[in-house]
N, C-alpha and C positions, 0 to 999 in steps of 0.2 A: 404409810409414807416411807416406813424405813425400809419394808421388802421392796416397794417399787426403786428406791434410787441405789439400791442394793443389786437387783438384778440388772439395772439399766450399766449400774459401775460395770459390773462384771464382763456385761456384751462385751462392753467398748474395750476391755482387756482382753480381749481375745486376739488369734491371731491376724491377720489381714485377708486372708484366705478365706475362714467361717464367717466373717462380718460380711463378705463381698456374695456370697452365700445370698444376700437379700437386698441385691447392690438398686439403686435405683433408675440404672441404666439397662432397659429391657431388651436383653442379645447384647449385650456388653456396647450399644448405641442409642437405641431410643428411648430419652430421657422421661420418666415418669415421676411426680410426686412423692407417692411413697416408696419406703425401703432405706434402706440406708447409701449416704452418700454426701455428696457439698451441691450448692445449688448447680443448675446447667448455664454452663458460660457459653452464652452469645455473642459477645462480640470484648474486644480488646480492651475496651473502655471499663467494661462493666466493675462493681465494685466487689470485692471478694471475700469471705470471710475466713478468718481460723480456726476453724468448727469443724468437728463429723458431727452426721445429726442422724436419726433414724425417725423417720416419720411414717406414721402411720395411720387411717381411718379407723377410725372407734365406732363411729355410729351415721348412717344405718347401719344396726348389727348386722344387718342380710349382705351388707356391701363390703364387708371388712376382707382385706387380702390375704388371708390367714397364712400364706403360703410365704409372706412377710413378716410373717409374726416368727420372732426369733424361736425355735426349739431349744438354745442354748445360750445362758443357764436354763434349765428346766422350770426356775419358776418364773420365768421371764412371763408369759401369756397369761397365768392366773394374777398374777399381781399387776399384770397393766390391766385387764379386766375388773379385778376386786378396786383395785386404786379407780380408776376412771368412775363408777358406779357410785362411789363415794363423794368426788367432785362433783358430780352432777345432779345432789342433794343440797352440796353447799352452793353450787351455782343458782340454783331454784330460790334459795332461802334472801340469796345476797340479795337478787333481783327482784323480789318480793317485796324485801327492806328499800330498796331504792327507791320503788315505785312506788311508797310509803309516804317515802321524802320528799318526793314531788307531789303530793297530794294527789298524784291521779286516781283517778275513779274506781278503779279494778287494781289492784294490789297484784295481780294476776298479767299487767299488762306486759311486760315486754315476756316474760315467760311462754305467755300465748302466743306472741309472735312468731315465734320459733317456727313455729307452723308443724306440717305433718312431716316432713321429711328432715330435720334439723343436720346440718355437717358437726360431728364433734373429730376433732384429730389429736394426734399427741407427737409431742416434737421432744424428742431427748437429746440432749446436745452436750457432746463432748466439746470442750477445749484446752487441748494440749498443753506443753509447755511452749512460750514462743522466747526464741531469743529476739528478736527485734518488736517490741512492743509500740514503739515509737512508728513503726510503721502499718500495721493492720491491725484492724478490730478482730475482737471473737465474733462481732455481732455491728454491723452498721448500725448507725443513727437509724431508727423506724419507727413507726406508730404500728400495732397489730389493729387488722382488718377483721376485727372480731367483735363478737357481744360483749364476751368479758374473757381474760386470759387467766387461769389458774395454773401460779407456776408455784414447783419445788424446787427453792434452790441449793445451792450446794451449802453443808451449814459448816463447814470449814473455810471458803475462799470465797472471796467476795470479789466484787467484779460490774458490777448490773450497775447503772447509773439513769438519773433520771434528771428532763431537761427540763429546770423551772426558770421563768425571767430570766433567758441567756445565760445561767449558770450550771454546770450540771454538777450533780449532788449523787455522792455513793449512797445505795440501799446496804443497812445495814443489815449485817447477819444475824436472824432469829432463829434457832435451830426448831426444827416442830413447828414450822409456821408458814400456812399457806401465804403466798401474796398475790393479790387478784389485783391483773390490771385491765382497767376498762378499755374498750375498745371503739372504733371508729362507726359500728353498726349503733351500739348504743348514745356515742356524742350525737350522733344524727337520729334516733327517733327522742332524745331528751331537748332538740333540738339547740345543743349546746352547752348545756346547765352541767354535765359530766363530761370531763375534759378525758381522751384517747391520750395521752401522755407520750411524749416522744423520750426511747430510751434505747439504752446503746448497752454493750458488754467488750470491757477491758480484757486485751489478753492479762498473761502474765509469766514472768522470765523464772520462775522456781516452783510453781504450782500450777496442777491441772484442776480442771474445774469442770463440774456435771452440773444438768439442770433439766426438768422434766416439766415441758409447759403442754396443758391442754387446754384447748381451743374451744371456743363454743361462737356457730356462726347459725342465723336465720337459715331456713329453709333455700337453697341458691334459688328456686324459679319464684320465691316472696318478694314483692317488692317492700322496703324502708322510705320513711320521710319523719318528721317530726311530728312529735303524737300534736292532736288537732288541740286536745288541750292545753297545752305549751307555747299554742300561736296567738297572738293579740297583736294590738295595736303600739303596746311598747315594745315587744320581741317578736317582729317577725319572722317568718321561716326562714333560718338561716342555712339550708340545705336543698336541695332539690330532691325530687323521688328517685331514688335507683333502683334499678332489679340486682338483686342480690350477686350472680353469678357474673351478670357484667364489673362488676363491683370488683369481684375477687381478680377479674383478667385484667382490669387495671393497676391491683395490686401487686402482683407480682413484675408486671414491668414497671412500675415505680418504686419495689424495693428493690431490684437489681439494680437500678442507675441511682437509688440513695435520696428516693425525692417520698414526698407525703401525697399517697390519696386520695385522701380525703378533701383536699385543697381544690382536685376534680370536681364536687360537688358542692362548693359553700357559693353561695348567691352570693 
């Protein structure tokens, strides 16, 4: 944990030149996912964040853009590799437990869903200092389009808030302490019983702030619905089946205009 937000600090101190090195605009125009950069603005309206971020595919290992993968600091590549390998031991175990707690039949269940081809990615996000706080987010209002999101955050500055009963509430800082937030793949195969959490990140006008979250999504060509166990006659399905990958092309034009998902798919 501490070589990973160690080398991620370090990128982001770099100059503007070495960073742009792994910019995520392909020919300094066609916008691509990973690499480093801020989302691709569309149009006028869109909502904007105060962030650099550097993202990148972790898994399938065969897919990963290594050419992406910072060379600078030098341990940058072995500690997002060592780190990520680690997470996805506790990802396995969390999801295990879950699927405990629901009494489902196979303790094994959403783990197996993953399928053969699983998306894991890793999103490192800088946030500068802002002087107008009162006007942009580090981070819009979202819910993640994930299984489960295993973030590191900064153990100095706080910032991540979360939306309960129309109030939002600071997460507090634990230093050394994973925070797993569930995601909208998982609210819909628990078919509701594990809430996708709506959360947002404050800038801030005297401190910069770092955070290392990876992703863990089903297989994109898998389709989700709610496990069959979970459906009866007092709780019925309250989601429809989606394909994975249509799933995700929803999500990104609903987190650019600041809307929820998931709201797509609830019956």
């Amino acid at each position: 944990m501490d070589n990973m937000m160690a080398a991620s600090r370090e990128f982001f101190r770099q100059p503007l030149e070495e960073k742009q090195r792994y910019a995520n605009l392909n020919g300094g125009e066609r916008f691509q996912f990973e690499g480093y950069g801020n989302d691709w603005v569309s149009s006028l309206d869109q909502i904007r964040d105060w962030t650099d971020r550097l993202y990148l595919k972790v898994e399938p290992e065969d897919e990963r853009s290594i050419a992406l993968w910072p060379v600078h600091p030098e341990t940058f590549r072995n500690a997002l590799h060592e780190y990520t390998k680690k997470c996805g031991e506790v990802k396995d175990d969390l999801l295990r437990a879950m699927a405990k707690l629901l009494e489902l039949d196979d303790d094994d269940y959403f783990v197996e869903h993953f399928g053969d081809k699983p998306l894991t990615d890793v999103r490192c996000s800088y946030y500068p200092v802002c002087p107008r706080p009162e006007l942009v987010f580090g981070l819009k209002p979202h819910c993640d389009a994930t299984v489960v999101t295993v973030l590191l955050v900064d153990d100095r500055v706080g910032g991540l808030q979360v939306l309960k009963d129309g109030v939002w509430w600071d997460v507090p800082i634990v230093p050394h302490t994973l925070l797993v937030i569930i995601g909208d793949q998982t609210e819909i195969m628990s078919n509701g019983i594990f809430k996708s959490p709506v959360h947002r990140v404050l800038t801030n006008t005297k401190k910069e702030r770092l955070s290392v979250a990876v992703d863990y999504y089903v297989d994109p060509e898998r389709e989700i619905e709610p496990s069959a166990q979970l459906v009866n006659e007092k709780r019925p399905a309250l989601y429809s089946k989606v394909k994975v990958k249509d799933y995700f092309a929803r999500s990104y034009n609903a987190f650019t205009e600041g809307k929820m998902v998931i709201d797509t798919v609830k019956i």
